[in-house]
Structures are given as C-alpha cells and as structure tokens.
BATI-154588 format. One record per residue: residue in three letters; x, y, z of N, C-alpha, C in turn; residue number from 0. Coordinates in nm, 2 decimals. Example, Ala and Ser with C-alpha at 12.3 -4.5 7.8 and 13.67 -1.06 7.14 Angstrom:
BEGIN
ALA_1.32_-0.57_0.78_1.23_-0.45_0.78_1.32_-0.33_0.78_0
SER_1.28_-0.22_0.71_1.37_-0.11_0.71_1.29_0.00_0.79_1
***
This chain:
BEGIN
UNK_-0.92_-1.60_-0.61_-0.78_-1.61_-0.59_-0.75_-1.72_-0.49_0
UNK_-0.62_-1.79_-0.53_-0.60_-1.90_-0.40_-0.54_-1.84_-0.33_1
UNK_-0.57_-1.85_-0.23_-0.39_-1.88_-0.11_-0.30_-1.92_-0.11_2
UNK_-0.23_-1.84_-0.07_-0.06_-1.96_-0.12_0.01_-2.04_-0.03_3
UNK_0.01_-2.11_-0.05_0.06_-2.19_0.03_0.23_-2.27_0.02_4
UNK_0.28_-2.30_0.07_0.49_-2.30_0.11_0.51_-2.34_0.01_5
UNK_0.45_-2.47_-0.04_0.49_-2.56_-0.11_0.48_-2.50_-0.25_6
UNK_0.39_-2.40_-0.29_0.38_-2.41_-0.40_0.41_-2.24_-0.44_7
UNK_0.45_-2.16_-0.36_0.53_-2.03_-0.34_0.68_-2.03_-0.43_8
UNK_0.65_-1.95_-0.52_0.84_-1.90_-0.57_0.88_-1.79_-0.54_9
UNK_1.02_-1.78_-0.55_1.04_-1.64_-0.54_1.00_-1.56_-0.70_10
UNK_0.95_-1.43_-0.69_0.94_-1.40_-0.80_0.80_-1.37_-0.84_11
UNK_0.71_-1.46_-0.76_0.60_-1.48_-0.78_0.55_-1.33_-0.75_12
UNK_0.42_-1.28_-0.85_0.37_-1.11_-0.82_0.25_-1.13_-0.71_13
UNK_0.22_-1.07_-0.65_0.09_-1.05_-0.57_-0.02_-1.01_-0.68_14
UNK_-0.15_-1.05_-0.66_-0.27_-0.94_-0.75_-0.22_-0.78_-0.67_15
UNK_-0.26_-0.73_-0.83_-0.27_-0.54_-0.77_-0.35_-0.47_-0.73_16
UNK_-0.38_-0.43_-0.65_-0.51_-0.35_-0.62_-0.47_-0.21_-0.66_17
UNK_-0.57_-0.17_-0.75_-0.61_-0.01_-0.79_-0.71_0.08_-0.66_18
UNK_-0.63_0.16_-0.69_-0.67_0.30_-0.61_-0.70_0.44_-0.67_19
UNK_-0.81_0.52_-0.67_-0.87_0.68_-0.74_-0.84_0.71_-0.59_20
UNK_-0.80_0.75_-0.54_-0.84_0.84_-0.42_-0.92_0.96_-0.45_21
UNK_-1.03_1.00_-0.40_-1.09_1.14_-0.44_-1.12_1.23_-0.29_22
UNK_-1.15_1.32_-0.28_-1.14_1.40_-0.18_-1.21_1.38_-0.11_23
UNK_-1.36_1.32_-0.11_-1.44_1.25_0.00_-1.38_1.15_0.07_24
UNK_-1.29_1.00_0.03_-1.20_0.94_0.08_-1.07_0.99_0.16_25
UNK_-1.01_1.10_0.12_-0.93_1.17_0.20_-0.95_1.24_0.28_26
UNK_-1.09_1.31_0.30_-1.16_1.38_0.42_-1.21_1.28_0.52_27
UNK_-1.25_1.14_0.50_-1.31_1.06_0.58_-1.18_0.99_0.66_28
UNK_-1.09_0.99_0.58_-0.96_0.90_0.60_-0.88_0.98_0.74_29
UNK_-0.87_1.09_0.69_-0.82_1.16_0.82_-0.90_1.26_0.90_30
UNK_-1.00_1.22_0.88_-1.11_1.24_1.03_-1.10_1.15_1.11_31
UNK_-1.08_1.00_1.07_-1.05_0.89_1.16_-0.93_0.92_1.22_32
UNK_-0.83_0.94_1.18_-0.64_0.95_1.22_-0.67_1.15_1.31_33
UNK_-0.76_1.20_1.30_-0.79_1.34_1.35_-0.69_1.40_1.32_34
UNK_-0.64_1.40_1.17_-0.53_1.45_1.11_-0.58_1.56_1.04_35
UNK_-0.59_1.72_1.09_-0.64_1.82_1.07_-0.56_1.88_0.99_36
UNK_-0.43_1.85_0.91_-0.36_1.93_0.82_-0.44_1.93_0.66_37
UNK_-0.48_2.04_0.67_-0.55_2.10_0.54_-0.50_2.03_0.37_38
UNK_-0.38_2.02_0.38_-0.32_1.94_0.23_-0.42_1.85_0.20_39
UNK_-0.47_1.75_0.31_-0.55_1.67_0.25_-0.69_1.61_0.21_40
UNK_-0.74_1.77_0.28_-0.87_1.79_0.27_-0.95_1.91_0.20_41
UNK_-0.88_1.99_0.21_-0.88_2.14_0.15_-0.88_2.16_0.04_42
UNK_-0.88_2.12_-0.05_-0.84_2.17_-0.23_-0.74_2.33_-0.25_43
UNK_-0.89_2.41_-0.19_-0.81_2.59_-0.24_-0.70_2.58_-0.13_44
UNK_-0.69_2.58_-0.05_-0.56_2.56_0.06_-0.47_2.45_-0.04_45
UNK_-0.49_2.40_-0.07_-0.36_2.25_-0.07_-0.31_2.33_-0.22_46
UNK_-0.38_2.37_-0.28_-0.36_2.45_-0.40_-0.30_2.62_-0.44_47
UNK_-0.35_2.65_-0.35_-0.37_2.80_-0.34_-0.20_2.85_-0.26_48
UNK_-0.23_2.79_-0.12_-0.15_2.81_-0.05_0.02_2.77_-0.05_49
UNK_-0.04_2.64_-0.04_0.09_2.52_-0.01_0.11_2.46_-0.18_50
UNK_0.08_2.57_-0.29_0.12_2.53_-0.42_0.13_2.36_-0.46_51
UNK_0.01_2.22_-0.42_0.06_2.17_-0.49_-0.04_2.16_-0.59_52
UNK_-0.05_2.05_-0.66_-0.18_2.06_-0.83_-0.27_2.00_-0.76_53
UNK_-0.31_1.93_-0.66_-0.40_1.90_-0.56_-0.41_1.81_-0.47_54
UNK_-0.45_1.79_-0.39_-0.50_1.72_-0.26_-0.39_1.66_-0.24_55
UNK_-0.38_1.61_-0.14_-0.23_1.48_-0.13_-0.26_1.36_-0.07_56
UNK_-0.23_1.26_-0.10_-0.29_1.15_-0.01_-0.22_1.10_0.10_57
UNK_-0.24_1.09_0.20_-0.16_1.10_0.35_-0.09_0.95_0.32_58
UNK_0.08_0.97_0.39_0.11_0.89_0.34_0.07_0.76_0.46_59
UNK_0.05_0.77_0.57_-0.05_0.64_0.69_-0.12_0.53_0.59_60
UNK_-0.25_0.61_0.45_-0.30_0.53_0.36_-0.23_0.47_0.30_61
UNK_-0.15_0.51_0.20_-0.08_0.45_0.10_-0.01_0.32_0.17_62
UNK_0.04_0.32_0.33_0.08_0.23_0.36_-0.07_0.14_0.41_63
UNK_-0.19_0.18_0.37_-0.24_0.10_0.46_-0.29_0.02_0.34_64
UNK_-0.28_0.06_0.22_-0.30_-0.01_0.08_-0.20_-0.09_0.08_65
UNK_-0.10_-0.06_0.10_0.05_-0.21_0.10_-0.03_-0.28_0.16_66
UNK_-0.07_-0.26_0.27_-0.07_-0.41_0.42_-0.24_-0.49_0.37_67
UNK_-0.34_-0.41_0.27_-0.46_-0.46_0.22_-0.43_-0.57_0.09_68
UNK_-0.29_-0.52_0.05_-0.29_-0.54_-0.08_-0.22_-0.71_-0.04_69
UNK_-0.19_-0.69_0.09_-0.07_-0.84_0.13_-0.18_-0.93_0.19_70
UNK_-0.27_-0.80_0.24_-0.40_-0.94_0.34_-0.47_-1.00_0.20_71
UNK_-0.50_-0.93_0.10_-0.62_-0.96_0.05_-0.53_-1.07_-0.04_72
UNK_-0.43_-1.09_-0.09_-0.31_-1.19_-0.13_-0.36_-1.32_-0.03_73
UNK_-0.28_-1.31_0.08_-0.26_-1.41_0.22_-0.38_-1.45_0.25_74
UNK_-0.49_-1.38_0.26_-0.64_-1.43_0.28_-0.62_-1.52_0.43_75
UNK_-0.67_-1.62_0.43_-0.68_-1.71_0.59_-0.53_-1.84_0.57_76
UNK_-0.42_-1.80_0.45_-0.35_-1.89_0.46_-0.23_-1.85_0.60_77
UNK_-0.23_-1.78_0.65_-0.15_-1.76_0.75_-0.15_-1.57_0.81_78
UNK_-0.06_-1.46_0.80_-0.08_-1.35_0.89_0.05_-1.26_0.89_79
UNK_0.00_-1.17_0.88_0.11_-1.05_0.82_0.16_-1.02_0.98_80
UNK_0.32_-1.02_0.97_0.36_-1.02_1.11_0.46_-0.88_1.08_81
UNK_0.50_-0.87_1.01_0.59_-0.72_0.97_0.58_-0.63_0.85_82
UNK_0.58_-0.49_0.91_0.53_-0.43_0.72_0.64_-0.32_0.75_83
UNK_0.70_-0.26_0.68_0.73_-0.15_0.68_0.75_-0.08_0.51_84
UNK_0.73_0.05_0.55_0.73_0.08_0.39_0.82_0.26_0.39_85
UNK_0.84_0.34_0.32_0.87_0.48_0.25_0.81_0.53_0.21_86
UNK_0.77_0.65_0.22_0.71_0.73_0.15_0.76_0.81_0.05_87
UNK_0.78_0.80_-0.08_0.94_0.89_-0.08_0.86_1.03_-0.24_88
UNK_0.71_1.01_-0.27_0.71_1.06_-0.37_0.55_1.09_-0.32_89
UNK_0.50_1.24_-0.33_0.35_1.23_-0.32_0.27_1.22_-0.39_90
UNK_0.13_1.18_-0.36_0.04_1.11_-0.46_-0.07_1.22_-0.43_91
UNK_-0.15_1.21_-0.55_-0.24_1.30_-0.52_-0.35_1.27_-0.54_92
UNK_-0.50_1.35_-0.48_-0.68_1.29_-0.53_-0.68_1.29_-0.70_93
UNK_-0.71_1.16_-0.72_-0.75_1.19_-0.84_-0.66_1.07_-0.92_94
UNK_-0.52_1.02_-0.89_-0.43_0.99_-0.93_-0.48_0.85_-0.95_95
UNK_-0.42_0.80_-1.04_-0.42_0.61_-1.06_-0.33_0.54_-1.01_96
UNK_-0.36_0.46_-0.88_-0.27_0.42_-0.82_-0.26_0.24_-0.81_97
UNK_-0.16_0.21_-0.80_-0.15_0.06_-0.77_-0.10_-0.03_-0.73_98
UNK_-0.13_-0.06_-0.60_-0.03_-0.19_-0.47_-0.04_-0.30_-0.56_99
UNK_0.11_-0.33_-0.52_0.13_-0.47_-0.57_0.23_-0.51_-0.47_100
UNK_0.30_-0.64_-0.55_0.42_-0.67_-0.48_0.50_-0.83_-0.53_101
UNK_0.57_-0.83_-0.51_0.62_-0.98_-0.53_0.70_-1.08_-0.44_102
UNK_0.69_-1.24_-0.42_0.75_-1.29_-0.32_0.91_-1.27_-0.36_103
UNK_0.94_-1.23_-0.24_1.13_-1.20_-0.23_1.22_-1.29_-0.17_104
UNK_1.19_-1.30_-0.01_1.20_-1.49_0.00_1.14_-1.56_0.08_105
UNK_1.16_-1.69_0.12_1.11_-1.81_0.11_1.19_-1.87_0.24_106
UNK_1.17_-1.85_0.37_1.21_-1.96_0.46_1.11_-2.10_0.51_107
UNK_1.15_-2.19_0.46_1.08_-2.26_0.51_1.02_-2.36_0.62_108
UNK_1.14_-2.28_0.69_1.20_-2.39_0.86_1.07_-2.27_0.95_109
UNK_1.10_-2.15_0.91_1.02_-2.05_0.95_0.84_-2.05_0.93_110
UNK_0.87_-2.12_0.80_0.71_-2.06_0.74_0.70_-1.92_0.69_111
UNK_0.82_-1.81_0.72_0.79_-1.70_0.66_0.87_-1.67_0.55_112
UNK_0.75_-1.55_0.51_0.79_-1.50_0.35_0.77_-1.35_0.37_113
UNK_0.90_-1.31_0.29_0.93_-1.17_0.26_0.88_-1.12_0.12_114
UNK_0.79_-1.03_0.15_0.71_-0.99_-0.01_0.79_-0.85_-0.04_115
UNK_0.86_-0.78_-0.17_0.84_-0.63_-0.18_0.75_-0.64_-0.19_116
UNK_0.71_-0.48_-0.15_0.58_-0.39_-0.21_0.58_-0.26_-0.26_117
UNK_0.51_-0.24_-0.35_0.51_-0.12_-0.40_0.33_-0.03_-0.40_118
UNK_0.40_0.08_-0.43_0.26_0.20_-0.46_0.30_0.24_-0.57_119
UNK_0.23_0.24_-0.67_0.31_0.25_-0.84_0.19_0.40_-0.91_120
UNK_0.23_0.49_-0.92_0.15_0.61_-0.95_0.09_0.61_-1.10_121
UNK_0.03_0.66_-1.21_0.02_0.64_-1.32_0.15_0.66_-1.44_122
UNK_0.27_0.69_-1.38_0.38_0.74_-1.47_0.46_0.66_-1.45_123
UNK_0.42_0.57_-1.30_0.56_0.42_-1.36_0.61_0.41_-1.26_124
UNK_0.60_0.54_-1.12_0.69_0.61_-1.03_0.64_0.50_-0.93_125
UNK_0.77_0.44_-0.82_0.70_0.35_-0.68_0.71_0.51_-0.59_126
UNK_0.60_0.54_-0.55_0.57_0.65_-0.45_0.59_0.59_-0.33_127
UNK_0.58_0.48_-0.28_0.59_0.39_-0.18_0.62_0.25_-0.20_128
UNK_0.77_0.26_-0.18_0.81_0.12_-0.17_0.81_0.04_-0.04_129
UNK_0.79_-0.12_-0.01_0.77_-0.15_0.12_0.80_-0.32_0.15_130
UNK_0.82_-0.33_0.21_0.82_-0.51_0.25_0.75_-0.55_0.39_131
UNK_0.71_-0.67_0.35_0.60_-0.72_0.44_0.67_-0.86_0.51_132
UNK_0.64_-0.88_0.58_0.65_-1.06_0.66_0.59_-1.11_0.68_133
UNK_0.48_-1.20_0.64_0.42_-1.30_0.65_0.45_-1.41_0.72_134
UNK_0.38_-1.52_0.81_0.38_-1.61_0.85_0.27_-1.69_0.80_135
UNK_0.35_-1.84_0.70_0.18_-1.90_0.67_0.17_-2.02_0.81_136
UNK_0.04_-2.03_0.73_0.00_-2.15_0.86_0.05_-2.28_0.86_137
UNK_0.05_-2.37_0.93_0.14_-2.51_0.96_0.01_-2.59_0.87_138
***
C-alpha cells in the first residue's frame, strides 16, 4: 500500500479495511491489559447466562482501537494521527465479522490535515462504531 500524500488525496477516497474475528482468548488478553474485570467480556456462561447476551462482547476501548490501527496502517510514515474520536452505539460480539474502514472527508491544505470518517461495519451492514480521525501529513 502507498502513502498518501496531499497532492494526490481526494475527498471520497476509501481507506484499505481491516477485518476483525474477535474470539474470546483476544478479549480475555485485551482486558487484562485495560484490568477491565467486567465478566461480559470474558466469561461466556456469565455474559450468556446471566446478563442474557448471545455472547461475549467486545469492549468498546478495542473497536476504537481498530479505528486508530485501521488510520495508522492507511498513513504509514506519511505523516501522524493527531485526533480520533469515535461512538459506540451498537455491540459486537466474539465471534462476529468485523470491519474498519473509512474514507477521506476533507482536505486542508494550508494545514496539511485531513479528516477521515471511520467506521466498524458488523457482518449485517450495521456501523457499530462510527468515528473520525485527524491526520497531519508531513511537509
């Protein structure tokens, strides 16, 4: 993949998508790091049993940390992700087919920065996490 660079950036343009399985060994490792001890995301018969959902949930910290992978691995060494924010507005679960993307939104070029959406797109179509980023490329 290239880097993109000012000159040759449109609006409209899509980012590559990165696919995501999350499975329950990744969601137990994921929030042992964050020392995020709520059972939903590691527990199966709890997350199922108890808290009724079809299974595991994927914490939403990750799903945003797939947006900001999905923008580095885009940007590569052409410049540096300066703003991210995203929603979480639909849960995802272990097991699910998931997929960051995003597209350029706009284009300053006095700035050097660029406004990407982003999304977290579930297997049914759904953005589970919508988001925008700010990029700075390099001079």
């Amino acid at each position: 993949m290239t880097a993109p660079s000012l000159a040759a950036l449109r609006v409209g343009d899509a980012l590559p998508e990165r696919r995501h399985s999350p499975d329950s060994v990744q969601l137990f490792l994921y929030n042992a790091t964050l020392w995020n001890a709520h059972r939903i995301h590691y527990d199966r018969p709890y997350a199922t049993s108890t808290e009724g959902y079809p299974e595991l949930l994927v914490p939403g910290p990750l799903m945003g940390d797939w947006l900001a992978q999905c923008v580095d691995d885009w940007l590569g060494d052409a410049g540096s992700l300066v703003g991210l924010e995203y929603s979480n507005r639909q849960p995802a679960f272990a097991g699910e087919a998931l997929a960051a993307g995003g597209a350029v939104e706009s284009i300053d070029a006095e700035s050097r920065e660029v406004t990407v959406s982003l999304f977290l797109r579930n297997e049914s179509g759904a953005d589970v996490t919508p988001g925008k980023a700010v990029v700075r490329l390099a001079g």
